[in-house]
C-alpha positions as CSV (number, residue, x, y, z in Angstrom):
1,X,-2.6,-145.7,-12.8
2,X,-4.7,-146.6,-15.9
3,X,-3.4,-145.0,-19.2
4,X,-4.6,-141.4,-20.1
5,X,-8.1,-141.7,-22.3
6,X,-7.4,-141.2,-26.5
7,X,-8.9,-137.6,-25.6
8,X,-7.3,-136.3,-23.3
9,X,-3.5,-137.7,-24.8
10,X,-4.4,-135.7,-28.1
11,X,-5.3,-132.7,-26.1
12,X,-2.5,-132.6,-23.6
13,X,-0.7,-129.3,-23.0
14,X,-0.3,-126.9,-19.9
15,X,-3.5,-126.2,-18.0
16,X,-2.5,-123.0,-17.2
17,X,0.4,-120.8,-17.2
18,X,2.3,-119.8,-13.8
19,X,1.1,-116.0,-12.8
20,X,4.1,-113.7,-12.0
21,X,4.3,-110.8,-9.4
22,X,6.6,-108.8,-12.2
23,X,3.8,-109.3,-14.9
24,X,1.6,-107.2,-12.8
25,X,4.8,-104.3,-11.4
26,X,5.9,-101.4,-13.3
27,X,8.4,-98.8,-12.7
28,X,7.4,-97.1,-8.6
29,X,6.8,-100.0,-7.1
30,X,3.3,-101.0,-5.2
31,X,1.9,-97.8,-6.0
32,X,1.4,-98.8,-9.3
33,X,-0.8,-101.6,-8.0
34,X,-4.1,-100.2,-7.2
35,X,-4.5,-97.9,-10.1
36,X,-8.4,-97.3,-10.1
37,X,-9.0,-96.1,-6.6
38,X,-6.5,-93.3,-7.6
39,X,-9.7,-92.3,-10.2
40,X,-12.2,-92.0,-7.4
41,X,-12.1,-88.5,-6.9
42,X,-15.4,-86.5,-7.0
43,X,-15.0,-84.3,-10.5
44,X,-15.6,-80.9,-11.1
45,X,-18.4,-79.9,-13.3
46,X,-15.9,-78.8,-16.0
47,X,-13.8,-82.1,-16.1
48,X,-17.4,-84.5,-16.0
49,X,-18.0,-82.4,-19.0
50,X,-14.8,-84.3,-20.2
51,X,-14.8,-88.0,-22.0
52,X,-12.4,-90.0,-20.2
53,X,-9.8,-91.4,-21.8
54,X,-10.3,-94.8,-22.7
55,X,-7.6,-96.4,-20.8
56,X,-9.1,-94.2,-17.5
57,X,-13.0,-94.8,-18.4
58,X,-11.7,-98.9,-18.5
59,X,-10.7,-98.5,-15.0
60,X,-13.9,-96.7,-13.8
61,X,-15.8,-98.9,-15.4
62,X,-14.5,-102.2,-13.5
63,X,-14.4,-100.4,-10.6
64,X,-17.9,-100.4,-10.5
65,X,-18.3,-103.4,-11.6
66,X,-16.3,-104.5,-8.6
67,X,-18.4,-102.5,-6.7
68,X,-21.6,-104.1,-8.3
69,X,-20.6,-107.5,-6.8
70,X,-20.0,-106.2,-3.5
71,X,-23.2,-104.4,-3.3
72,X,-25.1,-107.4,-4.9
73,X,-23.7,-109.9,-2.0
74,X,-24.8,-107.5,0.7
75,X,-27.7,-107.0,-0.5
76,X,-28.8,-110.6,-0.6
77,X,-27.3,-111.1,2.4
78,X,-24.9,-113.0,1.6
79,X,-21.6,-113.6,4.1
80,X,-19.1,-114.5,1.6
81,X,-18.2,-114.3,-2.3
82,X,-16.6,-117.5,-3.4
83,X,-14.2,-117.3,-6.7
84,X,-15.0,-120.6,-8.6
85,X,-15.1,-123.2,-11.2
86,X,-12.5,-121.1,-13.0
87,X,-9.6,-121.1,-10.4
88,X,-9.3,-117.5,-9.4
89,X,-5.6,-117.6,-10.1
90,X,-6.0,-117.1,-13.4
91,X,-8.0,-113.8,-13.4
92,X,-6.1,-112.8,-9.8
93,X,-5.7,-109.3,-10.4
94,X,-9.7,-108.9,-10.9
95,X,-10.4,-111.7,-8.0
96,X,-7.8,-109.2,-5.4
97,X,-9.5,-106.2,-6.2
98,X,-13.1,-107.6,-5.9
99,X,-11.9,-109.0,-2.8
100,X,-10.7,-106.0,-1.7
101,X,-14.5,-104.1,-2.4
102,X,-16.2,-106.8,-0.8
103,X,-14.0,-106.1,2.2
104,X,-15.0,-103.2,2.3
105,X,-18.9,-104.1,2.5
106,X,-17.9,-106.4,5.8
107,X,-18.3,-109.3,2.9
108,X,-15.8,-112.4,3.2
109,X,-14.1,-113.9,0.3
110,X,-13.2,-117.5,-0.3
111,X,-10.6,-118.8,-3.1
112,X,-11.5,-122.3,-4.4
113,X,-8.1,-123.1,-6.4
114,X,-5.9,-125.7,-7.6
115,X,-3.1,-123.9,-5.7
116,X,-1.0,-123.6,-8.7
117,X,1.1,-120.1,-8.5
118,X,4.2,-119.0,-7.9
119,X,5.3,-117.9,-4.6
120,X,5.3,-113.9,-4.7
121,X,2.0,-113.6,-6.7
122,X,0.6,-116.4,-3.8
123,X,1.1,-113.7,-1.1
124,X,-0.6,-111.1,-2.8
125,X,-3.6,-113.1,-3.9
126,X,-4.2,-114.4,-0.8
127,X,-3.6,-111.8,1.7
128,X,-7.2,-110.7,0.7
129,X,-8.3,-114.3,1.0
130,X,-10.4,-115.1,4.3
131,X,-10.6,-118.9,3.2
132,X,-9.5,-121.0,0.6
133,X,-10.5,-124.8,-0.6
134,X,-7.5,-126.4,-2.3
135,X,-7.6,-128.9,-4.6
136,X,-5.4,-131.3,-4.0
137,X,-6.0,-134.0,-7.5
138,X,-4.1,-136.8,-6.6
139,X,-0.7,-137.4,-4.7
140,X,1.7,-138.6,-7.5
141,X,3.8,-136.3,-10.2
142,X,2.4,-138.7,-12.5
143,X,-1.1,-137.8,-12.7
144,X,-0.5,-134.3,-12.1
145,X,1.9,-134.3,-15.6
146,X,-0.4,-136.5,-17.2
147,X,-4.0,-135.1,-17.0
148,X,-3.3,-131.2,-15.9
149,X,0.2,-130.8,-17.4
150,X,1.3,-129.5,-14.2
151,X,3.0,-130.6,-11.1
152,X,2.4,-131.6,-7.6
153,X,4.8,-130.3,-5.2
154,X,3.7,-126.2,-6.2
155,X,0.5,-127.5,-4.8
156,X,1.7,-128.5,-1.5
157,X,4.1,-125.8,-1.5
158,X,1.1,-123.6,-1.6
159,X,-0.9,-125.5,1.3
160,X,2.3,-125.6,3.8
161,X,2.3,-121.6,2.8
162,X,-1.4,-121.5,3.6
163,X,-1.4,-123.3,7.1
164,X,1.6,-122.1,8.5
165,X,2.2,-118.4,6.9
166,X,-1.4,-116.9,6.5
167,X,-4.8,-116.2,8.8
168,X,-6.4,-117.7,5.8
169,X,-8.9,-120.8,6.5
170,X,-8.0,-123.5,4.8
171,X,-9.6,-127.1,3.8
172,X,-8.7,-129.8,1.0
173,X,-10.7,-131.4,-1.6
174,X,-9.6,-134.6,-3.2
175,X,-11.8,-135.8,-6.3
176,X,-11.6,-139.5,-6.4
177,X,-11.3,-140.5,-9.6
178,X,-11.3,-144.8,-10.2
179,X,-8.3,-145.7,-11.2
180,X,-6.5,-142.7,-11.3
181,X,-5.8,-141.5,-7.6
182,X,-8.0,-143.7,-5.3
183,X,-5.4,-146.9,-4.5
184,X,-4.8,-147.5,-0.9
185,X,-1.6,-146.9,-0.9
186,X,-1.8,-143.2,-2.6
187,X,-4.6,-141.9,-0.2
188,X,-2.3,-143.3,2.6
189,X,0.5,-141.1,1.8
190,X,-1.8,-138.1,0.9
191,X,-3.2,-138.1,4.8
192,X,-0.1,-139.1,6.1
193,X,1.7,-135.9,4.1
194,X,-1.5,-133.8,5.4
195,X,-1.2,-135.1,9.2
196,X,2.7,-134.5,9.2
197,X,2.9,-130.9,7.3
198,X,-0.9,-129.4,8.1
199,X,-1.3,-131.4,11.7
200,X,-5.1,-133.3,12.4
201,X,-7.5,-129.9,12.0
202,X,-7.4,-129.5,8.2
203,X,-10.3,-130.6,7.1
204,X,-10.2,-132.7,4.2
205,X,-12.8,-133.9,1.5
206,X,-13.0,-136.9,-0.7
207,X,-15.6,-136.1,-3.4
208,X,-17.1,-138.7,-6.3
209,X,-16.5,-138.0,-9.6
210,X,-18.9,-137.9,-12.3
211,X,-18.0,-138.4,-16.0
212,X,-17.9,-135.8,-18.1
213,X,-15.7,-133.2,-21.0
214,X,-13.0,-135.8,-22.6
215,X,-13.2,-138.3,-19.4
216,X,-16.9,-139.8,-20.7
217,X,-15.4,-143.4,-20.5
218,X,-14.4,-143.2,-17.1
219,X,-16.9,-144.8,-14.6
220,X,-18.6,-142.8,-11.5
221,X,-17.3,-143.0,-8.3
222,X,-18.6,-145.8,-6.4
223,X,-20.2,-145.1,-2.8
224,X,-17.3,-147.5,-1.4
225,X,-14.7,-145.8,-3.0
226,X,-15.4,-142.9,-1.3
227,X,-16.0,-144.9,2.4
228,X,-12.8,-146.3,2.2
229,X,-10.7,-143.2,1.9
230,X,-12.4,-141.5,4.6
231,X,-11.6,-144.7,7.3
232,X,-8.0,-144.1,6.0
233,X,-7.9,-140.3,7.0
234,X,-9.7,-141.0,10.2
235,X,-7.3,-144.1,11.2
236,X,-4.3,-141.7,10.2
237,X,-5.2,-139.5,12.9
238,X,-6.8,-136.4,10.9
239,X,-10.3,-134.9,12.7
240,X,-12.5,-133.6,10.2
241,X,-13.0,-136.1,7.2
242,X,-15.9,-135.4,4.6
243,X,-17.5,-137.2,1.7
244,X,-18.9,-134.8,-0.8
245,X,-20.9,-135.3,-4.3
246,X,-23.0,-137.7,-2.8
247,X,-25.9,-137.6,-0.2
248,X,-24.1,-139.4,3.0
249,X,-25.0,-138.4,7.3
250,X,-22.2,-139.6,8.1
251,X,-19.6,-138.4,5.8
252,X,-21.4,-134.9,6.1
253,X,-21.6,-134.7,9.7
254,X,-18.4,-132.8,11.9
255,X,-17.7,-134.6,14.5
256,X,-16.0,-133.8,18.3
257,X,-12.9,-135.4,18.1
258,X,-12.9,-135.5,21.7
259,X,-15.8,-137.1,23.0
260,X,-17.3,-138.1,19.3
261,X,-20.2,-136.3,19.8
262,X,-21.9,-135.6,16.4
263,X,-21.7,-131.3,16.3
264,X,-22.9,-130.2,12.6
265,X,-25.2,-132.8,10.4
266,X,-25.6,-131.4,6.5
267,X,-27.1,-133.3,3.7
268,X,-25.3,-131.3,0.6
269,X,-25.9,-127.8,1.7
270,X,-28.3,-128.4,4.2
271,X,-27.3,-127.9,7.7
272,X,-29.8,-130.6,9.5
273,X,-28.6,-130.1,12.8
274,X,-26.1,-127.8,14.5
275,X,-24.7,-128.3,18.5
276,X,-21.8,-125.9,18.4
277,X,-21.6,-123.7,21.1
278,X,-21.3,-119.8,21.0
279,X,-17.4,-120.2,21.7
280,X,-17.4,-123.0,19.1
281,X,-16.4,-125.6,20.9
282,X,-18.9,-128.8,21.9
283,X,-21.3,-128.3,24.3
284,X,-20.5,-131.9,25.9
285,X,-16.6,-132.3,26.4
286,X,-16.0,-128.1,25.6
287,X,-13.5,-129.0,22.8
288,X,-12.6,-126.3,21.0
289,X,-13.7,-126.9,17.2
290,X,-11.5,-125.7,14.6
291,X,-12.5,-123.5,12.1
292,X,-14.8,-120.2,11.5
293,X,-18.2,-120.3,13.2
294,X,-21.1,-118.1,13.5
295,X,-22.7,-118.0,16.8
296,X,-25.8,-120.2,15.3
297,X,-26.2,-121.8,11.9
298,X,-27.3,-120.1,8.8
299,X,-30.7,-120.7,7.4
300,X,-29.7,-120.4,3.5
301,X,-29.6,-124.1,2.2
302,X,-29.8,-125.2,-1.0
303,X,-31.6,-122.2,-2.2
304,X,-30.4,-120.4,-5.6
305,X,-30.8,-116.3,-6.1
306,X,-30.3,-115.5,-9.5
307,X,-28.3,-112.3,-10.0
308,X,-27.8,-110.1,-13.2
309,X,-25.3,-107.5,-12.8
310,X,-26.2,-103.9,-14.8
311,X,-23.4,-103.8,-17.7
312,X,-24.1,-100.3,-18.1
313,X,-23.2,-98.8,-14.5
């Protein structure tokens, strides 16, 4: 693996620090958990006459904040509210209780994370998951501890938890950074690990990396970096293989992996074509598709809606 850039060996230090279920526990157990909708009683006219407290108004306050989010993804029609760029684990008791309102507006919630948490705060979090997009960074110890500080096998700890313990949808994402984590011989191990502990229907993504922060120096992905990873998945035996970051049919496009039949062509966001049947499955050989389909595609795209949410409820 090439050495660590000057910037990033000055900076080096713990991405992140490990959440803890007894951080968020007091005294009474799970009760203590959910303080705010305990607040959501209808007041009197005497005690709205009242200033709340500041520790109660706090709690009102981000419940409708909460609510705010909910409302705004219904409202623009949204299906799903994805927690991102910053991974979600590190603001989880905010991301479970926003989850938990947007549940309650029939709106789904995906978790795009690095997978780094300890195992009691991991059930919580996502047991009001519906899906979750893990990044998986590389496959060696090494580059973990180098460039994140962390480790690698809480990661896969949390994926074997995901697949085999939850209802939660999951798929992998794998930036390829040159030089760092795209040799043959690592992306061989990493499908072979995901064949062997996830089985063939995880879907997993190879995405080209762009430089950027204190990795300016380090070149862009090259179109056949990314090729080559996905022929290695698909020779390994897993089904659903995607190229991402880049504008590629064929590293877009799911495929039946019984008959080959091409099922759901995207360019980026943009579903071009879509073949799946009302069951899911493919309409030539009826194999059943994995994953979580609508009964036709959405029409959304690549289009953007701006949101502000009121600060003053």
């Amino acid at each position: 693996m090439r050495p660590l850039p000057s910037r990033l060996q000055a900076a080096r230090r713990p991405a992140w620090r490990l959440l803890r279920a007894h951080a968020r526990r007091r005294a009474g157990g799970a009760d203590h958990l959910r303080p705010l909708f305990r607040l959501l009683h209808r007041p009197h006219r005497e005690e709205a006459a009242q200033p709340l407290p500041p520790r109660l108004g706090g709690a009102v306050l981000r419940y409708s904040r909460l609510q705010q989010i909910a409302l705004a993804a219904e409202n623009s029609g949204c299906a799903s509210v994805a927690f991102t760029y910053n991974d979600p684990v590190i603001f989880a008791e905010y991301a479970i209780d926003t989850a938990i309102a947007c549940r309650a507006h029939g709106i789904r919630t995906v978790a795009v994370t690095s997978g780094y948490i300890h195992a009691e705060p991991r059930r919580e979090f996502f047991a009001v998951m519906d899906a979750a997009n893990v990044d998986l960074k590389a496959f060696t110890d090494d580059f973990y501890f180098k460039l994140t500080g962390a480790h690698l096998q809480p990661v896969l700890d949390t994926l074997v938890y995901l697949h085999h313990e939850t209802d939660v949808w999951t798929e992998i994402t794998t930036l390829l950074i040159p030089d760092y984590n795209d040799s043959d011989w690592e992306i061989e191990a990493l499908c072979a690990w995901v064949f062997k502990e996830l089985g063939p229907d995880v879907p997993l993504h190879f995405t080209a990396f762009h430089p950027d922060f204190k990795m300016l120096e380090t070149p862009r992905t090259p179109p056949a970096t990314l090729r080559r990873p996905r022929q290695i998945a698909l020779a390994q035996g897993l089904h659903y293989v995607y190229k991402g970051n880049v504008h590629d049919a064929e590293g877009g496009t799911t495929f039946c992996p019984g008959c080959g039949a091409p099922l759901i062509e995207r360019d980026w966001h943009q579903i071009r074509h879509y073949r799946l049947t009302a069951e899911g499955r493919c309409p030539q050989c009826h194999t059943a598709i994995a994953g979580r389909f609508d009964q036709q595609a959405g029409t959304f795209g690549q289009r953007r809606i701006p949101l502000r949410l009121n600060p003053h409820p």
